[in-house]
C-alpha positions in Angstrom: 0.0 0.0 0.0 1.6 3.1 -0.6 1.3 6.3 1.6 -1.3 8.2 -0.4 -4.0 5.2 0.2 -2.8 4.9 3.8 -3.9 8.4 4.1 -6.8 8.0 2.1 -8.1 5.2 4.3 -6.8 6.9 7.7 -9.0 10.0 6.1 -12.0 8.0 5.4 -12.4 5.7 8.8 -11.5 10.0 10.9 -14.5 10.8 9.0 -16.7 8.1 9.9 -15.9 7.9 13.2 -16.2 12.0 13.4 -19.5 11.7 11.7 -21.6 11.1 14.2 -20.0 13.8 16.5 -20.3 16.2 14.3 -23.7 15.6 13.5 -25.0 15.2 16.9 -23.4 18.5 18.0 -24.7 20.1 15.0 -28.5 18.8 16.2 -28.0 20.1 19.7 -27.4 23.3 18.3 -30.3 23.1 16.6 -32.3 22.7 19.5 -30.5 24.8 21.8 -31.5 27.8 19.2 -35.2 26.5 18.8 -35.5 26.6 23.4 -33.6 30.1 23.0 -36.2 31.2 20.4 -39.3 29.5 22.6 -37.6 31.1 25.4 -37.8 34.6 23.9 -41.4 33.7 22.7 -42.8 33.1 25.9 -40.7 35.9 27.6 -42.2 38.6 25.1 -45.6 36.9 26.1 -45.5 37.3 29.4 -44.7 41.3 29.2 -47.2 41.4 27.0 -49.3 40.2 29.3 -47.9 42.3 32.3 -48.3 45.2 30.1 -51.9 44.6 29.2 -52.8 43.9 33.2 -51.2 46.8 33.7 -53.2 49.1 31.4 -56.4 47.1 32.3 -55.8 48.1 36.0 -54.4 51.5 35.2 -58.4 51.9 33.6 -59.9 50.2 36.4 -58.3 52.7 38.9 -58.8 55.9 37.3 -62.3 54.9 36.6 -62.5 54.6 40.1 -60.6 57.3 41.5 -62.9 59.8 38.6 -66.2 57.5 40.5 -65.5 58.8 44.1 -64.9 54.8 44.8 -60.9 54.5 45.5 -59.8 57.3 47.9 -57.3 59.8 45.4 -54.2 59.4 47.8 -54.6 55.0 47.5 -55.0 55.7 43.6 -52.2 57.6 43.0 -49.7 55.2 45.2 -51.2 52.5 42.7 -50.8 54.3 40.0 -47.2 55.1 40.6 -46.7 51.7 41.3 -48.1 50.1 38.2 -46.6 53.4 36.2 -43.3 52.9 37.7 -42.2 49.6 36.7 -44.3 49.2 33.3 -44.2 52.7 31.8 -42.0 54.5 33.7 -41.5 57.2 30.8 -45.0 58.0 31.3 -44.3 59.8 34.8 -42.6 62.4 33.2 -45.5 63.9 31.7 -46.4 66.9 34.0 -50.0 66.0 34.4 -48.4 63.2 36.2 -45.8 64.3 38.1 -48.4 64.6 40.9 -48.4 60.8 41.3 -44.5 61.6 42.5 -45.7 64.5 45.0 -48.5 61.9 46.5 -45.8 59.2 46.7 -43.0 61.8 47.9 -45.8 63.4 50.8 -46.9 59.9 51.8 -43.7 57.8 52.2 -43.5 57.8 56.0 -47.4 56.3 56.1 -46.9 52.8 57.0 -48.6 50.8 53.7 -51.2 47.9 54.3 -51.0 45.7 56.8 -48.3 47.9 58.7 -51.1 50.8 58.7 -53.5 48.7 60.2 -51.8 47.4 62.6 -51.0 51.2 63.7 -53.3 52.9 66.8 -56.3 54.2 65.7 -54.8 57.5 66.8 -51.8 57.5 64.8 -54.3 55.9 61.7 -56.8 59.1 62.1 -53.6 61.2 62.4 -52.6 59.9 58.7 -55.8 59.9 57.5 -56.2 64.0 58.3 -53.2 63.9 56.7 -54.3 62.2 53.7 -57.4 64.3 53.6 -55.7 67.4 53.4 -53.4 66.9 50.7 -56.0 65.2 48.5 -58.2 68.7 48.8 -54.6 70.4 48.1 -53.9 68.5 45.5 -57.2 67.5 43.8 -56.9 69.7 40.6 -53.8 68.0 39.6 -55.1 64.6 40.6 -57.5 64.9 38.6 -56.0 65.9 35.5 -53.8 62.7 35.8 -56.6 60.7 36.0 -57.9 62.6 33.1 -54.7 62.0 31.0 -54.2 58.1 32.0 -57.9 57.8 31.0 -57.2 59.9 27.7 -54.1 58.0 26.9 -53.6 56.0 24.0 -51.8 52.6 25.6 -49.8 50.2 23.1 -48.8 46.7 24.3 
C-alpha cells in the first residue's frame, strides 16, 4: 500500500468515526437555538401580558378614583406603582408628576398591613393627613386621572 492510500483510508475511517460527532453537535445546536427562540417567545408573552394587566388596571383605577370609589391618595400610590415599573416614561408627563408628590408626601405612612396594625390614633392622624393633601392636590389629581384615561396605551 503506498502512503497516499494509507492516508486516504486513515481519512476515510476520521471521517466516519467523526460523523456522528459532528452531527450530533450540530442537532444540539439546533435545538438549543429553537429553546432560546421558545424562550424569547414566551418571555415577550408574558410582558405582553404584564403590560396589558397593567393598562387594564391603570383603567380600572382611574375609573375609580374619577367615581369617588378608591380614595385619590390610595389611587395615586397605585398608579405610581403600576406606572413605575411598566411605563415608567409616562411619569414624566407633568399632568403626572403629581403621582410623585403623592408618593414623595406619603412615604413615611406605613402601607397595608403595617397601617393597620398602627393605633387608631396615629391611623386618624394619617388619615387627616391624607385628607388634606387630597383637597390640596385635587386639581392635579384629577388631571392625571384625566390623561391616564385619555391615553392611547400600546402593548
Amino acid at each position: 500500500m503506498t502512503l497516499t492510500t494509507i492516508l486516504t483510508v486513515l481519512g476515510l475511517v476520521l471521517i466516519v468515526v467523526l460523523l456522528p460527532v459532528v452531527l450530533k453537535l450540530w442537532r444540539d445546536d439546533r435545538q438549543r437555538v429553537v429553546a432560546q427562540k421558545e424562550a424569547e417567545q414566551a418571555l415577550l408573552k408574558q410582558v405582553e401580558e404584564q403590560r396589558a394587566y397593567v393598562i387594564e388596571s391603570v383603567r380600572v383605577i382611574t375609573s375609580a378614583m374619577r367615581d369617588g370609589q378608591c380614595e385619590l391618595t390610595e389611587g395615586c400610590l397605585r398608579l405610581k406603582g403600576l406606572l413605575d415599573n411598566t411605563f415608567p416614561e409616562l411619569l414624566q408627563h407633568p399632568d403626572l408628576q403629581v403621582l410623585e408628590t403623592v408618593w414623595q408626601r406619603t412615604e413615611h405612612i406605613p402601607r397595608k398591613e403595617a397601617f393597620k396594625r398602627l393605633e387608631l390614633k396615629k391611623r386618624r392622624v394619617h388619615w387627616k393627613a391624607m385628607d388634606e393633601m387630597e383637597a390640596e392636590l385635587q386639581e392635579p389629581i384629577q388631571r392625571a386621572v384625566s390623561h391616564l384615561q385619555a391615553q392611547r396605551w400600546t402593548t
